[in-house]
C-alpha positions in Angstrom: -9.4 -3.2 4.9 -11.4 -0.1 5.9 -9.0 1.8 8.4 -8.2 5.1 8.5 -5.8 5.7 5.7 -9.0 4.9 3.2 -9.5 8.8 3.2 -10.8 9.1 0.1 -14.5 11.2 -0.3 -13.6 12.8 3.6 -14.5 15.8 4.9 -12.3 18.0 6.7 -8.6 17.4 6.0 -8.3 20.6 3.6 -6.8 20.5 0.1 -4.0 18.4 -1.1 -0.7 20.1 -0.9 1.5 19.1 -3.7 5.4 18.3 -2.5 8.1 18.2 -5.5 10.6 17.2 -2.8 11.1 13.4 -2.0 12.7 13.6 1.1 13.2 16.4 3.4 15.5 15.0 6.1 18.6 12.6 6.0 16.6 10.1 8.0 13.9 9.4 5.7 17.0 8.6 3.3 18.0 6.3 5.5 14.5 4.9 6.1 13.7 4.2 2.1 17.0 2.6 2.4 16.6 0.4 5.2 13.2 -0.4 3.7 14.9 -1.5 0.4 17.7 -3.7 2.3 15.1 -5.6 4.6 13.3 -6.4 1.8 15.7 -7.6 -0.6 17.4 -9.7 2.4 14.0 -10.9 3.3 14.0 -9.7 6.9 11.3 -6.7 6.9 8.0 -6.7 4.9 8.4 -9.4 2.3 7.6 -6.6 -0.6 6.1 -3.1 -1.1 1.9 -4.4 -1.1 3.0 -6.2 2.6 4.3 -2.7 4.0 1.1 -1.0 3.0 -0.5 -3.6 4.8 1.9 -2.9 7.7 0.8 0.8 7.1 -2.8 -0.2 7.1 -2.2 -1.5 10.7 -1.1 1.1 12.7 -3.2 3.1 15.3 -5.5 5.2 13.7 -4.2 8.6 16.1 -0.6 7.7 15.1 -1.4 7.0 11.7 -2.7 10.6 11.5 0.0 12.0 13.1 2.6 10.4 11.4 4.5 11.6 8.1 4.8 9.8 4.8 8.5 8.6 6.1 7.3 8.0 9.8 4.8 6.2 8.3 7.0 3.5 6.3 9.5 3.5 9.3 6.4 1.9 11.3 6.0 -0.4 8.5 9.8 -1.4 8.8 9.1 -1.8 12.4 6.2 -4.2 12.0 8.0 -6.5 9.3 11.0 -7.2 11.6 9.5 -8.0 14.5 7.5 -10.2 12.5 10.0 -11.9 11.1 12.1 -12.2 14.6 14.9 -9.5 14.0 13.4 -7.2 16.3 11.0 -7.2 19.4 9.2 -4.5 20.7 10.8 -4.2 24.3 14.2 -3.1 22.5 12.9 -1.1 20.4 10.7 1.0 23.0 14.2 0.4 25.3 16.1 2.1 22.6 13.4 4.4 21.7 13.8 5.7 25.4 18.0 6.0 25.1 17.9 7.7 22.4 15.5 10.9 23.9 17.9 10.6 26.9 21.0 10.6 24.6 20.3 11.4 20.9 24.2 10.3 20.3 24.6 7.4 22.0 25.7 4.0 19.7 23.9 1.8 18.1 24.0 -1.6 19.6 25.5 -4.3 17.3 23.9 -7.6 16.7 26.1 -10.3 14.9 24.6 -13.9 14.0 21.9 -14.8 12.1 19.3 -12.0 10.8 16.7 -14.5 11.8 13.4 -16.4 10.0 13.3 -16.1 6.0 16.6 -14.0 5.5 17.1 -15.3 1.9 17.6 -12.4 -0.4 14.7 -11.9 -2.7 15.1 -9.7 -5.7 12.7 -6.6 -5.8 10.8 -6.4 -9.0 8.4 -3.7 -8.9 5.7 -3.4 -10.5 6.5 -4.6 -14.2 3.8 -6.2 -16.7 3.7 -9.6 -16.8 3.2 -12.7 -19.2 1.7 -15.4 -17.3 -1.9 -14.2 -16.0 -5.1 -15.1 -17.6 -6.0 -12.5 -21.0 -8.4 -9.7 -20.0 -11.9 -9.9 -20.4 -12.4 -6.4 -20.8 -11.8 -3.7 -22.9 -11.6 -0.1 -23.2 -14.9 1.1 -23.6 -16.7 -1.4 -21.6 -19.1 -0.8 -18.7 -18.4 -2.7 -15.5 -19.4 -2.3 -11.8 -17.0 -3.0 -8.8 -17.8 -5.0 -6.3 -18.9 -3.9 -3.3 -16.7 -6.1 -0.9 -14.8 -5.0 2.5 -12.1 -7.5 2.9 -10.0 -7.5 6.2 -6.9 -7.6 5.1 -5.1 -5.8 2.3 -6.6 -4.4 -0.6 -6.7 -1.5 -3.9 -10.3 -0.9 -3.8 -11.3 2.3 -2.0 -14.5 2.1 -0.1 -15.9 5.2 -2.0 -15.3 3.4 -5.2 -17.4 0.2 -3.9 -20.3 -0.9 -6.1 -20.0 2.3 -8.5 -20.7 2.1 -12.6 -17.5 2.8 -14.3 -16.1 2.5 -17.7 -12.8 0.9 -18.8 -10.4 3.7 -19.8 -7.1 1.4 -20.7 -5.8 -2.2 -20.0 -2.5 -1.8 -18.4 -1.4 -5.0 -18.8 -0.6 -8.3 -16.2 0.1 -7.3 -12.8 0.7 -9.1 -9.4 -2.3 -8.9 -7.0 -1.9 -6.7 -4.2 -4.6 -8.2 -2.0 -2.8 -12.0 -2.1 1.4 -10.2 -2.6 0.9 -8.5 0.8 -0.2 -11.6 2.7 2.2 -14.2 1.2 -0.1 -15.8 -1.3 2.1 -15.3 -4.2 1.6 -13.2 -6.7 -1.8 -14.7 -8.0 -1.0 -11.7 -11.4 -4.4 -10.8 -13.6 -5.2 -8.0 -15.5 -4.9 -4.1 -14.5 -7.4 -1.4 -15.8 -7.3 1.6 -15.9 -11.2 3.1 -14.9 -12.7 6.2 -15.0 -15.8 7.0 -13.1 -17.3 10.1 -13.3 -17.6 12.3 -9.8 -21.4 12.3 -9.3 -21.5 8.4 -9.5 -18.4 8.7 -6.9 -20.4 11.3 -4.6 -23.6 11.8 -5.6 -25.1 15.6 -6.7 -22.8 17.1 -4.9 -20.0 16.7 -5.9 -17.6 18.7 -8.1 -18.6 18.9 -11.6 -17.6 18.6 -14.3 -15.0 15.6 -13.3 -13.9 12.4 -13.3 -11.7 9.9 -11.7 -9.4 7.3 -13.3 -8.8 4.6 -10.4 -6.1 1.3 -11.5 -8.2 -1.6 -10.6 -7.7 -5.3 -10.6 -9.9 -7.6 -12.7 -11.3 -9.5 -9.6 -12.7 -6.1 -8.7 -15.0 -5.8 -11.2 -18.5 -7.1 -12.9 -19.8 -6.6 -16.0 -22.8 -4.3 -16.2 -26.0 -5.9 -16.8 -24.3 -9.3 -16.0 
């Protein structure tokens, strides 16, 4: 979908700071680990492309406002409410508690977790062995398609319609854009494909350069076809 965290090509957001730490406060522990649980019991998003999605969804000011951990925490937020473990009224009830009394407990909930709570294993993202064979190879010209889906997807807009060149084939992979809606996981082949910066940006930009962008077969053309 084209919402705000497509920021690729933008002006105005200064240079990329590199991190080398992976979390900086006990609570975004605590998030990853929630995250983990509610997916493996089936109660938050239903895998890692349907919290993206979740991601992809919030409020463009809060998105930009947010932190790489806040940002996943709203993610968990969206998949249980979703899937009925959560509502918003108790969580904007408890929200409001806790900046009255950062200490006061936790409430309790016993019963059922509610809709879809069957554990589900978490595979990642591992090859495969049962998608179709690619039809590309390294070397080969292609052009992605120029297509602005609304839900979930891995194509960046300022990669839309652009010549590239197959740098490696990475193999079967589950499809992002069906995973994060429930579709299954619909797996095809993965490229790796580099496009140089002026097709990206035009004459301006940087040179020389290039960028290497993982790409799903249904994403791309073959030039001249």
């Amino acid at each position: 979908m084209n919402g705000i965290h497509d920021m690729g090509g933008m002006h105005g957001f200064g240079r990329i700071e590199r991190d080398e730490e992976t979390f900086h406060a006990e609570w975004e522990k605590r998030v990853h680990a929630l995250l983990v649980t509610a997916e493996t019991r089936g109660i938050g998003p239903r895998n890692q492309d349907a919290g993206r999605y979740a991601i992809e969804r919030m409020q463009p000011s809060a998105y930009l406002q947010s932190s790489y951990h806040e940002r996943w925490l709203a993610a968990l937020q969206t998949g249980l409410v979703e899937k009925g473990v959560l509502d918003e009224p108790s969580i904007i009830a408890r929200a409001r508690l806790h900046l009255q009394d950062a200490h006061s407990a936790a409430p309790r909930r016993s019963g059922p977790l509610g809709v879809g709570a069957e554990r589900a294993p978490r595979r990642g993202y591992q090859p495969r062995s049962d998608g179709p064979s690619p039809r590309f190879a390294p070397g080969d010209q292609v052009l992605t398609r120029n297509i602005h889906p609304a839900g979930h997807t891995r194509l960046p807009r300022y990669a839309r319609g652009k010549r590239g060149f197959i740098h490696r084939v990475r193999g079967i992979h589950v499809f992002p854009d069906a995973n994060a809606h429930g579709l299954g996981p619909q797996p095809q082949p993965l490229y790796s494909v580099r496009f140089e910066s002026t097709e990206l940006w035009g004459a301006t930009a940087e040179r020389p350069g290039c960028v290497y962008l993982d790409l799903w077969e249904s994403y791309l053309e073959k030039e001249g076809a």
